[in-house]
VMD Tcl script that draws the C-alpha trace (Angstrom):
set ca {
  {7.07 -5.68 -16.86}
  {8.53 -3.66 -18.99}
  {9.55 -0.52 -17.81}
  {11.66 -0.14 -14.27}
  {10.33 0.64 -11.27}
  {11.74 3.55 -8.86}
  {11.97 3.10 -5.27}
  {13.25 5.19 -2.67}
  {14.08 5.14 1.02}
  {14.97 6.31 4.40}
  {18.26 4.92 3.94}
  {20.19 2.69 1.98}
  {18.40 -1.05 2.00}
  {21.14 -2.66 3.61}
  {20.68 -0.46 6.50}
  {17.72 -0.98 7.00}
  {17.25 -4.78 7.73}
  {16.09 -5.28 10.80}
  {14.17 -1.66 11.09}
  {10.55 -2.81 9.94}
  {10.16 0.28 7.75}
  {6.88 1.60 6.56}
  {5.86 -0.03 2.98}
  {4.13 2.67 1.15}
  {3.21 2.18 -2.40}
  {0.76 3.54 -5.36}
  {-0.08 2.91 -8.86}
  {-1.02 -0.60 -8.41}
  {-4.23 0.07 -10.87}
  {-2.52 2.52 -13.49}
  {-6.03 4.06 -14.20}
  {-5.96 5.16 -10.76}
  {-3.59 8.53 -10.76}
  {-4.94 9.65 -7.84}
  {-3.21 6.84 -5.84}
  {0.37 7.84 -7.68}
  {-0.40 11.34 -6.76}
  {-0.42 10.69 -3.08}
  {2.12 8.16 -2.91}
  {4.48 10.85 -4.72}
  {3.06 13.38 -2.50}
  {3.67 11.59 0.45}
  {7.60 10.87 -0.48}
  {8.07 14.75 -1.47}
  {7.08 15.31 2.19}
  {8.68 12.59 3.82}
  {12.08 13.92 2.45}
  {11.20 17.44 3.23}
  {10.87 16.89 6.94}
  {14.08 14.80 7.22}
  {15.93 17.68 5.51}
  {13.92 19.67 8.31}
  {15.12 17.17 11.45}
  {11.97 15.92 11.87}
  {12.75 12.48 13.38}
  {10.50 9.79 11.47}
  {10.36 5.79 11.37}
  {12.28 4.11 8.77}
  {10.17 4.11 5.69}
  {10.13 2.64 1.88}
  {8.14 4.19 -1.21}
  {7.35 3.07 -4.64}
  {5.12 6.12 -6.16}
  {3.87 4.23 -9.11}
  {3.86 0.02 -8.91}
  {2.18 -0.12 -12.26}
  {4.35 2.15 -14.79}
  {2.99 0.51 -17.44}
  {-0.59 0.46 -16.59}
  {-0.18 3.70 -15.48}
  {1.27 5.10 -19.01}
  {-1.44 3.14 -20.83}
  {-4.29 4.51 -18.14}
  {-5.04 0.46 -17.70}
  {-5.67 -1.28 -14.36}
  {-3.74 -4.10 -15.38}
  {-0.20 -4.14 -15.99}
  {1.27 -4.64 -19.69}
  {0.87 -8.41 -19.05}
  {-3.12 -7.86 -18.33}
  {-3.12 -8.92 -14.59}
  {-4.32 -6.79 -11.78}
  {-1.78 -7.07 -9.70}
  {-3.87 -6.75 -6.99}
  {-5.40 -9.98 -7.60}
  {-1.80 -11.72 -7.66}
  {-0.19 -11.95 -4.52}
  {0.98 -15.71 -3.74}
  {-1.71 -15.58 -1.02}
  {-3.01 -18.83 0.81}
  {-6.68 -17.64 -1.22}
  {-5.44 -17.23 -4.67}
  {-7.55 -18.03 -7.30}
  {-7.21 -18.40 -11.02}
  {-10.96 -17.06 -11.65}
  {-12.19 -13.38 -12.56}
  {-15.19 -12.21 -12.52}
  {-14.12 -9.75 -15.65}
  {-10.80 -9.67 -17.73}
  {-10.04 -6.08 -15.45}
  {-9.56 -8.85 -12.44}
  {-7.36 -11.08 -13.93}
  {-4.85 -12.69 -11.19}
  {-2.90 -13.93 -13.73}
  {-1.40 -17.35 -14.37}
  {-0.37 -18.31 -11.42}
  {0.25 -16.81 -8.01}
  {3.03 -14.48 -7.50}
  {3.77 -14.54 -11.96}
  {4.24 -11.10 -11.99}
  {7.40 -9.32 -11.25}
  {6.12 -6.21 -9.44}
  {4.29 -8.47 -6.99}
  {7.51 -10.44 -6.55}
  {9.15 -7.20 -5.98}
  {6.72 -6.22 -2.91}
  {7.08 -10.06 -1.99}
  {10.62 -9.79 -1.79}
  {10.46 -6.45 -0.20}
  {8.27 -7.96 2.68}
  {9.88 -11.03 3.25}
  {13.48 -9.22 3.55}
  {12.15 -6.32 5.92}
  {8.95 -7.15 7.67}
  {7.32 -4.20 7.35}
  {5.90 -3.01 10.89}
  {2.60 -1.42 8.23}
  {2.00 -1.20 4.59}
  {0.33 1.26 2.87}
  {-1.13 0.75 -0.97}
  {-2.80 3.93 -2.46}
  {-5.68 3.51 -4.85}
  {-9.05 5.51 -5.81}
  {-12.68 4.34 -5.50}
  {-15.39 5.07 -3.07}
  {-13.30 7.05 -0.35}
  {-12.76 5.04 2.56}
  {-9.39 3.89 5.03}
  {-9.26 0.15 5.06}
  {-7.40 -1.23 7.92}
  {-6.99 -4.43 7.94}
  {-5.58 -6.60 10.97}
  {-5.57 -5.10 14.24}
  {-1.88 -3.27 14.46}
  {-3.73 -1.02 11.59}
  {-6.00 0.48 13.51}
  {-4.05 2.97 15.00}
  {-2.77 4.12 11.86}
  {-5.79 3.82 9.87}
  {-8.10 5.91 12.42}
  {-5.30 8.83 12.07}
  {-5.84 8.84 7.86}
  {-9.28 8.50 8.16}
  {-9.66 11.46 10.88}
  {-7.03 13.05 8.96}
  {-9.26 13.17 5.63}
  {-12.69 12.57 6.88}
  {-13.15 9.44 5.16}
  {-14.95 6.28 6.72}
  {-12.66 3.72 8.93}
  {-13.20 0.07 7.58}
  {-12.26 -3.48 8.62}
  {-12.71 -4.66 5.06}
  {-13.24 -3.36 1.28}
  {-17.02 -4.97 1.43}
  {-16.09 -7.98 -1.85}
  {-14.01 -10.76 -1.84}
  {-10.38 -9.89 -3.13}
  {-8.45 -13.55 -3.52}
  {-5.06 -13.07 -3.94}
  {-4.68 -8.72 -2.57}
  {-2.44 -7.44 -0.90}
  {-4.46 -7.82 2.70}
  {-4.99 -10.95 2.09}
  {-1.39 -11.91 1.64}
  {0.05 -9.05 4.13}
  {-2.52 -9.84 7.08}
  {-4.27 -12.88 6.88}
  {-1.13 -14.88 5.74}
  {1.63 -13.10 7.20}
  {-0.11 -10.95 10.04}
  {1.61 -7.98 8.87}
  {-0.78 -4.65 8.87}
  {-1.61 -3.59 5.76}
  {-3.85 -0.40 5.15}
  {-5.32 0.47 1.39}
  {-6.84 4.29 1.20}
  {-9.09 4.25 -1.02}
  {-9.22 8.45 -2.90}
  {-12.38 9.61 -4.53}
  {-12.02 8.14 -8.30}
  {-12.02 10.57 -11.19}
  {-10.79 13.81 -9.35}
  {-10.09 16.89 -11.51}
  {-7.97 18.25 -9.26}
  {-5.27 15.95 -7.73}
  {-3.76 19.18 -5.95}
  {-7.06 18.38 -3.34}
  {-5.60 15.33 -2.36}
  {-2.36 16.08 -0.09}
  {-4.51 18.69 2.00}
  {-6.34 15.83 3.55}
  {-4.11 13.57 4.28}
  {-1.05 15.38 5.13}
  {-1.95 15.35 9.15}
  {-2.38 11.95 8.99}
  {0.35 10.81 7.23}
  {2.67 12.95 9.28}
  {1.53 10.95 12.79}
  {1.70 8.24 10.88}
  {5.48 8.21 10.00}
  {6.49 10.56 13.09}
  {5.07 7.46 15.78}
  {8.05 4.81 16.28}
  {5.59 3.25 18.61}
  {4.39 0.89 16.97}
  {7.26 -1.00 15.79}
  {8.15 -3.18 18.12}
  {4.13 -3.81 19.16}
  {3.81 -5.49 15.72}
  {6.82 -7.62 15.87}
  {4.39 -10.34 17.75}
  {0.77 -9.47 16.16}
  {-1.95 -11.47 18.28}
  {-3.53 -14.07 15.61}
  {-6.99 -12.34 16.01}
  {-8.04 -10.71 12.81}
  {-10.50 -7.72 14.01}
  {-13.23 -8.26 11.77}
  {-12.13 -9.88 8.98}
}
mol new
graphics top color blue
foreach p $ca { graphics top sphere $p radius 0.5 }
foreach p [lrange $ca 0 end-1] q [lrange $ca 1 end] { graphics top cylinder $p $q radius 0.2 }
display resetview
C-alpha cells in the first residue's frame, strides 16, 4: 500500500474500546466509486447529526479502503489483490478464477486487510458495513444483520439477501461471520451510475435507524452459532 488511509470516528480510538462501534467502510474495489461515494456520504451525515445532538452508537469509517485502486480505477489494490478475497479467513484460498480475484499470497498479506483485522480484533464491532457496486442488493449475513440489513434494503428498495449467490473464500463475511460471528452487511449500489448524487437519497433513512438504534449492541455481544442461511 502505498498511499495512507484516512479514518475517522465517533471519538478518539482509545475511547472507544469496549463500545462495539459500527465498522463502516468503502472503496474496497477502487473501480467501484459508487461504494466511496456512500461511505463518504454516510460520514458527512453522521457528523452532521452529532453537531445536531442527535444521539447515535459509537461508529468508525474508512471512505475509501483501496486509495490506490481507487486512483488507478482498478479493483485490486497497487499490489494486484482484491482485497476482498484476502481476509485470513478459515476458507482462504490461494486460487482465482481471473487475475481481478487474486487473494494474494497468502492470507491476511495485505496491509489494508490487516488494518480492518486489527480494527476488529481491538473493538468487536457490534456490525460492519462494506460498500461496493454490482447488481443492487443488501447482503446480510449472520443473523444479528438482519435487523439492520432489512432497514437499508426498505430504505432503498433493494432486495434483502442471506448471501451474494458465488463462493467468496477469503471476504469479509466469511471472516467477520462465519469465523468470528460478528455481523457483517455488504450493500451492493447499481454499478456504473452517472449520477452518484442518486445514491444518498436512498439510503439516508436507513442508515439513520441504523446508527440512531443502540439496541443492538449488547444483543450481539453473545451471537447464537446459527448462521441464517448461509
Amino acid at each position: 500500500m502505498e498511499t495512507p488511509i484516512s479514518l475517522a470516528s465517533s471519538e478518539p480510538l482509545a475511547q472507544l474500546q469496549g463500545k462495539r462501534p459500527i465498522l463502516l467502510f468503502g472503496g474496497v474495489h477502487g473501480d467501484e466509486p459508487e461504494g466511496v461515494r456512500l461511505a463518504e456520504e454516510t460520514l458527512r451525515s453522521l457528523l452532521i447529526w452529532t453537531r445536531d445532538g442527535i444521539s447515535l452508537a459509537p461508529w468508525i469509517v474508512i471512505t475509501c479502503l483501496n486509495v490506490d485502486g481507487y486512483k488507478s480505477n482498478s479493483r485490486v489494490n497497487a499490489r494486484g489483490v482484491d482485497l476482498n478475497r484476502n481476509y485470513p479467513s478459515k476458507d482462504w484460498s490461494p486460487k482465482a478464477d481471473a487475475p481481478r480475484y487474486s487473494p494474494g499470497p497468502s492470507a491476511g498479506s495485505e496491509p489494508e486487510v490487516q488494518g480492518i483485522v486489527e480494527l476488529i480484533e481491538t473493538f468487536q464491532p457490534r456490525l460492519m458495513i462494506h460498500c461496493h457496486s454490482w447488481e443492487p442488493c443488501v447482503v446480510a449475513t449472520g443473523p444479528y444483520a438482519q435487523k439492520d440489513g432489512a432497514r437499508l434494503a426498505e430504505s432503498s428498495g433493494y432486495k434483502l439477501v442471506p448471501e451474494i449467490g458465488y463462493p467468496t473464500p477469503g471476504s469479509l463475511s466469511r471472516y467477520g461471520w462465519h469465523d468470528k460471528k460478528l455481523p457483517v452487511i455488504c450493500i451492493e449500489e447499481r454499478d456504473g451510475l452517472t449520477d452518484l448524487s442518486s445514491i444518498w437519497p436512498r439510503f439516508e433513512k436507513g442508515m439513520r435507524e441504523v446508527f440512531t438504534d443502540h439496541s443492538l449492541r449488547d444483543q450481539a455481544a453473545n451471537p447464537s452459532s446459527t448462521e441464517s442461511g448461509q
